[in-house]
C-alpha positions, 0 to 999 in steps of 0.5 A: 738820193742817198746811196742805200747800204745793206748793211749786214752785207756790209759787215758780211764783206768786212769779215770776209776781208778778216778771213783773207788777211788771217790767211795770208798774213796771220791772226796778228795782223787782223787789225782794223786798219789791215782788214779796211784796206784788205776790204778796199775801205776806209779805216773808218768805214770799217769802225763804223760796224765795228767798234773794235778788234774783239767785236770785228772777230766776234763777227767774223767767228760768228759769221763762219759757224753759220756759213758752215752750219748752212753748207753742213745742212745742205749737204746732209739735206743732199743725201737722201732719206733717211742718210746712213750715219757714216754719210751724215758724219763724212758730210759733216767733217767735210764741210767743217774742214777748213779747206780752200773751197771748190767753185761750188762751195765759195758762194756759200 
């Protein structure tokens, strides 16, 4: 029986692998070929998601806004109703600065 791939997870990886050569290496070496290995994938694995270069960032930037968009949510729903502004604003800033992430905020 075939081996089943999610897919989206897939890609999820992959971007993920583009945000660690990005830090370390920089945005010029965010080729396919560096993000494949950095993934432990092949250079045509990677391809298979995703065409280019351009279209892997895209992801990768796309994938970046939801995650933060989704911590952000989650800390404003964590304060309480009805928040006061000023906490609003702090847990918007905080979850949108980009910081090496605490334990707690690496799963999300």
């Amino acid at each position: 029986m075939p081996k089943q791939v999610d897919h989206r997870e897939r890609r999820e990886a992959i971007a993920r692998a583009l945000w660690r050569v990005v830090e370390q290496r920089g945005i010029a070496h965010a080729s396919v070929r560096e993000v494949a290995q950095e993934a432990g994938i092949s250079h045509g694995a990677v391809q298979h998601y995703f065409a280019t270069r351009e279209e892997m960032l895209v992801f990768a930037m796309d994938y970046a806004s939801e995650r933060t968009s989704r911590r952000v949510a989650e800390a404003v729903r964590d304060l309480g109703d009805p928040p006061h502004p000023r906490d609003v604003l702090r847990a918007m800033l905080t979850e949108m600065l980009p910081c090496i992430p605490t334990p707690a905020r690496r799963a999300g």
